[in-house]
Structures are given as structure tokens and as C-alpha cells.
KELOVO-969805 format. One record per residue (C-alpha): residue number from 1; chain; x, y, z. Coordinates in Angstrom, 3 decimals. Last residue first. Layout:
pt i: NUM	ch: A	px: X	py: Y	pz: Z
...
//
This chain:
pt i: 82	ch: A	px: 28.418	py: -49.241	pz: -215.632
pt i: 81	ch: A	px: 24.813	py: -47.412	pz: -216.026
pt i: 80	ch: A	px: 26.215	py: -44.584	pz: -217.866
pt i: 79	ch: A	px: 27.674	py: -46.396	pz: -220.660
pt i: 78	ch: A	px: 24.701	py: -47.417	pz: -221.470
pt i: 77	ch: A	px: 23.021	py: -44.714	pz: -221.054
pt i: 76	ch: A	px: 24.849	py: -42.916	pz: -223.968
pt i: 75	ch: A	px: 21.809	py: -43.854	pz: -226.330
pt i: 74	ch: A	px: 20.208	py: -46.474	pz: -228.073
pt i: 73	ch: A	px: 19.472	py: -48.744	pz: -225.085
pt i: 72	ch: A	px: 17.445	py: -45.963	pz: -223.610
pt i: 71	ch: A	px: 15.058	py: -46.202	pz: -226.625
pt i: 70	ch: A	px: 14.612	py: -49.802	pz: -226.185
pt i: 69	ch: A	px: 14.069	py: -49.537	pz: -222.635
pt i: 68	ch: A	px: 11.357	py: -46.730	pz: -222.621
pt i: 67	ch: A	px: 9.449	py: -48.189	pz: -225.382
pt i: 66	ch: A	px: 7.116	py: -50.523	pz: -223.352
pt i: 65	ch: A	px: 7.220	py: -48.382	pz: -220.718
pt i: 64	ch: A	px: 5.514	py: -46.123	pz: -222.911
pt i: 63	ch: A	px: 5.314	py: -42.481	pz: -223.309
pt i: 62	ch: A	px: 3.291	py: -40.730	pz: -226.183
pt i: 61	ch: A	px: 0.447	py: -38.952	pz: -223.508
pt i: 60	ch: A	px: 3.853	py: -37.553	pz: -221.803
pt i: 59	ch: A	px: 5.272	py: -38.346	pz: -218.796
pt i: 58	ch: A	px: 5.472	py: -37.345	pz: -214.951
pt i: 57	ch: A	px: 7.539	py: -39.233	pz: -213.338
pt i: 56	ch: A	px: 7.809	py: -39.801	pz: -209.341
pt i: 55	ch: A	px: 10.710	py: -42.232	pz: -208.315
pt i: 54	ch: A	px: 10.930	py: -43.440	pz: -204.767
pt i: 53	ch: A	px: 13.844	py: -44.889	pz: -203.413
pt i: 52	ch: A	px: 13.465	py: -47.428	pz: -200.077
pt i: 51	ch: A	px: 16.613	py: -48.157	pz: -198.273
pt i: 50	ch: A	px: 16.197	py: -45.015	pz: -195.660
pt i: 49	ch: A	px: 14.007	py: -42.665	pz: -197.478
pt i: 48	ch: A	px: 15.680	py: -42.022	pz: -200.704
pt i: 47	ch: A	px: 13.431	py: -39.527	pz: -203.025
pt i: 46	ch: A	px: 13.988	py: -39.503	pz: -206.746
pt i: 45	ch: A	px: 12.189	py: -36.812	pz: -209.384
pt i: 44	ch: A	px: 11.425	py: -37.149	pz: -212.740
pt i: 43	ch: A	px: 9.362	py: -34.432	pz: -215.198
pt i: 42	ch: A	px: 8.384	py: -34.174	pz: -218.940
pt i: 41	ch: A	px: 8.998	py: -37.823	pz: -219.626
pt i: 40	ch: A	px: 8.959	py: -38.734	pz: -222.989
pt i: 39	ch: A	px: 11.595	py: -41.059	pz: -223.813
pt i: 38	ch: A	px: 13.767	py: -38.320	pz: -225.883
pt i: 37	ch: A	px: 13.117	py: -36.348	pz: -222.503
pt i: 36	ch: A	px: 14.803	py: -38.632	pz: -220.296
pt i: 35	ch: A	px: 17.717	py: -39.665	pz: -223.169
pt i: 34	ch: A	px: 18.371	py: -35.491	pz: -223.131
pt i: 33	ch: A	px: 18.757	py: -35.835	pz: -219.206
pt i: 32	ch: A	px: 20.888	py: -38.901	pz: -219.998
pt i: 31	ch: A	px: 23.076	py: -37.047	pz: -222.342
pt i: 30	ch: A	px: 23.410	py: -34.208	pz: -219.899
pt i: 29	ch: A	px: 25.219	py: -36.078	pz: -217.369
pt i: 28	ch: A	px: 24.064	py: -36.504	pz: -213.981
pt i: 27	ch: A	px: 26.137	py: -34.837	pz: -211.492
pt i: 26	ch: A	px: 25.287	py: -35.710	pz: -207.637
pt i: 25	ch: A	px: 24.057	py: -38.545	pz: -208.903
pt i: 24	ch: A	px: 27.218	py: -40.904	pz: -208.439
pt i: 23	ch: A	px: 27.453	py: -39.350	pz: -204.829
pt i: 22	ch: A	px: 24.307	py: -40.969	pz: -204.036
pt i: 21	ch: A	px: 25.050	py: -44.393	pz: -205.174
pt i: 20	ch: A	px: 28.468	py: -44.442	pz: -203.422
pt i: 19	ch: A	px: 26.384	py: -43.307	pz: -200.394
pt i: 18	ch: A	px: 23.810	py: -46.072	pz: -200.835
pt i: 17	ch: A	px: 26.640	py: -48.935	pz: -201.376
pt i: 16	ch: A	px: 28.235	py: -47.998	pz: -198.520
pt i: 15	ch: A	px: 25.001	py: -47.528	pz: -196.493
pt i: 14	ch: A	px: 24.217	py: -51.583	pz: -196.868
pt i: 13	ch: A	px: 20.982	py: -52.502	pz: -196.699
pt i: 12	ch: A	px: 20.216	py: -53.045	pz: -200.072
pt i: 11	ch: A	px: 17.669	py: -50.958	pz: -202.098
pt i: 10	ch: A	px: 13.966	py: -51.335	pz: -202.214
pt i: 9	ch: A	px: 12.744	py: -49.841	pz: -205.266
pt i: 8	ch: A	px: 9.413	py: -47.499	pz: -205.788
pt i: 7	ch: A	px: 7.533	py: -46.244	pz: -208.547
pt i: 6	ch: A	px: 4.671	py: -43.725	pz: -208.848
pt i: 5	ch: A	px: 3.748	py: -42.723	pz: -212.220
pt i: 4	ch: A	px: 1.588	py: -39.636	pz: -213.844
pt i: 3	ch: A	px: 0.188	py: -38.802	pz: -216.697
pt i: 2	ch: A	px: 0.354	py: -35.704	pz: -219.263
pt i: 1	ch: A	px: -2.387	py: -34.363	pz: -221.073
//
């Protein structure tokens, strides 16, 4: 049975920083979609509306927030996120 989670973020004001952001996720490498699934999510999906970013995940009975960090620290993500 799988679960779902709503999250949100406000970003910054500044549309700069929001289009630089979008254009680095234009192409998301496939070791962070493999690090997604590794971690148990079956589904994610990000909406920008203005500075506010939804994220909508739909996970696995065996994901854990808990978890998720430790496993994403273990993998390419790292790199990925400077």
C-alpha cells in the first residue's frame, strides 16, 4: 500500500535564483532518479507557483524520512546538490 506526502518550500524572492534553479532540472541525472527509488518512493512530482514549490511523493510502505537522508548521502547526490 503506498502513502502519500505533501510538502512545500518557500523559495527566495529573487527570479534569478528561481530560473537558474529551473534550468538545473531541466535534466536530472539518472543516478538521482535511481537514489529516488533506492529510497522508496514510487512517484515525485514538483510544482513552482510563484516562490512557493510543492513536492507530491508517493512512497512505499518501507519509506522513511528517517532513512531518506542517510541513504541519499551514500550516493551520487552529493555531488548533485553542489
Amino acid at each position: 500500500m503506498s502513502r502519500r506526502y505533501c510538502l512545500t518550500l518557500d523559495l527566495r524572492d529573487d527570479a534569478e535564483l528561481i530560473a537558474e534553479y529551473k534550468r538545473y532540472h531541466e535534466k536530472i541525472w539518472p543516478e538521482i532518479t535511481e537514489s529516488i527509488r533506492k529510497a522508496e518512493i514510487e512517484d515525485l512530482e514538483i510544482y513552482l507557483h510563484g516562490t512557493r514549490m510543492f513536492m507530491i511523493m508517493e512512497v512505499s510502505e518501507n519509506f522513511s524520512f528517517e532513512k531518506k537522508p542517510r541513504r541519499t548521502e551514500e550516493s551520487e547526490v552529493q555531488e548533485w546538490r553542489t
